[in-house]
ZAVOMAR-167925 format. One record per residue (C-alpha): residue in one letter; chain; y negated, z, x. Coordinates in Angstrom, 2 decimals, always signed. Layout:
BEGIN
<type a&mol A&v Y&w Z&u X>;
...
***
This chain:
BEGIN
<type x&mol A&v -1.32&w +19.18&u -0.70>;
<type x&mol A&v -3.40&w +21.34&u +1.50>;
<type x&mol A&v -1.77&w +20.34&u +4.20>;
<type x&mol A&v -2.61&w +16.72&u +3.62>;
<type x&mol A&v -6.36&w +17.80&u +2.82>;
<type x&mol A&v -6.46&w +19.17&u +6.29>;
<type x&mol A&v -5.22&w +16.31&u +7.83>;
<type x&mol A&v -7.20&w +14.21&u +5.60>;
<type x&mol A&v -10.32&w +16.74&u +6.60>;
<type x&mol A&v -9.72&w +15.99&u +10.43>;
<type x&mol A&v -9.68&w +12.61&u +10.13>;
<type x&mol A&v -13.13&w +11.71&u +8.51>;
<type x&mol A&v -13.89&w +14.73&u +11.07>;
<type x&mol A&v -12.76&w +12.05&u +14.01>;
<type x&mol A&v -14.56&w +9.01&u +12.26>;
<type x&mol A&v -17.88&w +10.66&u +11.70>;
<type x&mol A&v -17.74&w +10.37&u +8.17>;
<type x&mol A&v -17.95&w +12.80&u +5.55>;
<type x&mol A&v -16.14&w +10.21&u +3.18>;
<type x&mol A&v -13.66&w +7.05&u +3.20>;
<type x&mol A&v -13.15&w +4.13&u +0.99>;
<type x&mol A&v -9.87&w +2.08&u +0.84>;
<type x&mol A&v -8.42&w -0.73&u -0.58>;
<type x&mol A&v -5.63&w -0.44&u -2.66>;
<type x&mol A&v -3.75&w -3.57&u -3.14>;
<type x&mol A&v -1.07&w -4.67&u -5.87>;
<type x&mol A&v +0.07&w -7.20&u -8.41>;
<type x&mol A&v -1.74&w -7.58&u -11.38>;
<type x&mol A&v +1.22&w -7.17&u -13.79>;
<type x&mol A&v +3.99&w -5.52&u -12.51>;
<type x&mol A&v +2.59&w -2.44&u -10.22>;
<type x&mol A&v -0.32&w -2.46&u -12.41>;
<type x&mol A&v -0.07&w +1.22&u -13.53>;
<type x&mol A&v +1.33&w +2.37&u -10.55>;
<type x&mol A&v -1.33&w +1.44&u -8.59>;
<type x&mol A&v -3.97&w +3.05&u -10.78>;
<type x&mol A&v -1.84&w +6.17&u -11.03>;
<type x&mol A&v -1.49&w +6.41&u -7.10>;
<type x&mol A&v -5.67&w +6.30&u -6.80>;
<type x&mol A&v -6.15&w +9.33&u -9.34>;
<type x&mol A&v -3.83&w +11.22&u -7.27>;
<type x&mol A&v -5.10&w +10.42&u -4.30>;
<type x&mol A&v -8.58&w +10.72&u -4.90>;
<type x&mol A&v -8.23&w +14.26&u -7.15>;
<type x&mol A&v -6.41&w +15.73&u -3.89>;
<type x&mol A&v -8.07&w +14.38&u -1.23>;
<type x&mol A&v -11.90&w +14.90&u -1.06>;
<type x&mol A&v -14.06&w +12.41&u +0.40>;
<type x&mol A&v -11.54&w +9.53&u -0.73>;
<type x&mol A&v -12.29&w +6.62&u -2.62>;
<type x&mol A&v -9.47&w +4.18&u -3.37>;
<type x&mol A&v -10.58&w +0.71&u -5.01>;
<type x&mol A&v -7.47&w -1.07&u -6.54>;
<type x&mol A&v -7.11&w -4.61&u -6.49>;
<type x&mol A&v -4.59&w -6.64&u -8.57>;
<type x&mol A&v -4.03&w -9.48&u -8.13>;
<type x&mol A&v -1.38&w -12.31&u -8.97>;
<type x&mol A&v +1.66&w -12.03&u -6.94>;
<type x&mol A&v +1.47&w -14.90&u -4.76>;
<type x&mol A&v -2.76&w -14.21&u -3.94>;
<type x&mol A&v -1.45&w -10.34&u -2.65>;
<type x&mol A&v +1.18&w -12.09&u -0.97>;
<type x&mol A&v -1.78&w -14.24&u +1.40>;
<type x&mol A&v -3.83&w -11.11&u +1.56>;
<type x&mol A&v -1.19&w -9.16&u +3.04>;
<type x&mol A&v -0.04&w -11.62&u +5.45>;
<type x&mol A&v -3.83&w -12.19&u +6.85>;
<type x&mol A&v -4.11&w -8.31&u +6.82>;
<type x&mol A&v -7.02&w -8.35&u +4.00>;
<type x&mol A&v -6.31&w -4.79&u +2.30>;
<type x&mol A&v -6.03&w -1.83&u +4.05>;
<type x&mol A&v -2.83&w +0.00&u +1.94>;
<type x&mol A&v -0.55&w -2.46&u -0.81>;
<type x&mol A&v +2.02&w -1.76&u -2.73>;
<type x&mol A&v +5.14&w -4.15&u -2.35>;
<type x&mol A&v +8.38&w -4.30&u -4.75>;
<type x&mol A&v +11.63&w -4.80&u -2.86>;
<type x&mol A&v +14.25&w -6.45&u -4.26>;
<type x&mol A&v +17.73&w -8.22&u -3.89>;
<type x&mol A&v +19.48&w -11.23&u -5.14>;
<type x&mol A&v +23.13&w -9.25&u -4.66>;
<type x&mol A&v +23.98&w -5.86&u -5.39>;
<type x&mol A&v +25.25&w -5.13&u -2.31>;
<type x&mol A&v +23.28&w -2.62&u +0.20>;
<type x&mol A&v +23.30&w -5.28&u +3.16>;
<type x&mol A&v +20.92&w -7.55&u +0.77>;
<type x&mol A&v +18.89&w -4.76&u +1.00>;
<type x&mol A&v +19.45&w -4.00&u +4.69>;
<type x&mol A&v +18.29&w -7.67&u +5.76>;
<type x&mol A&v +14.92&w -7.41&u +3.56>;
<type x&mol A&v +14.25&w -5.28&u +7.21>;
<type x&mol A&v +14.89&w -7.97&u +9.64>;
<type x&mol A&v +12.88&w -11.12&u +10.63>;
<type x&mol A&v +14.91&w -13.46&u +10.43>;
<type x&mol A&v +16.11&w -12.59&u +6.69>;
<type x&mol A&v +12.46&w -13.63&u +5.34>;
<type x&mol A&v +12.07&w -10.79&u +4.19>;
<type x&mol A&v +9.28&w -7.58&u +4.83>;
<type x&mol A&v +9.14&w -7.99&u +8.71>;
<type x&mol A&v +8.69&w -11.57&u +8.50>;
<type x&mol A&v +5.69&w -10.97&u +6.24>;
<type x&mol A&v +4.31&w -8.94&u +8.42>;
<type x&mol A&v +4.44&w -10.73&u +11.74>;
***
């Protein structure tokens, strides 16, 4: 972690600023507790950061990451097959799947 407090350190360093708020983005049921567990790490090892969590319902993170309104989400992948090319094509445009989104 002191490594990433450094590089943390240099970065409000480069911006000017001696802190830095971000969004944290996520559903309101499912990654829930994950999301508020990620911003008590972050903030208790990085000083400086603040991360505000937003969850919301699945489909309203969905828009918000596909207009680019957060600035870090977290995103469940998933499959309809067990099979590890399902999860291969979640990585392609054309599948629909996370580079489509992002596009």
């Amino acid at each position: 972690m002191k490594k990433a407090q450094q590089y943390f350190q240099a970065v409000l360093k480069e911006l000017g600023q001696d802190s830095l708020t971000l969004n944290l983005l996520g559903d309101d049921a499912v990654t829930k507790s994950i999301t508020e567990f990620l911003q008590s790490q972050l903030a208790s090892h990085l000083d400086g950061l603040k991360v505000e969590v937003t969850n919301i319902p699945k489909q309203s993170r969905i828009t918000h990451m596909q207009s680019g309104d957060y600035d870090f989400g977290l995103h469940r992948l998933g499959s309809r097959f067990p099979r590890c090319d399902s999860f291969l094509n979640l990585f392609t445009t054309e599948s629909g799947g996370m580079l489509s989104m992002m596009n």
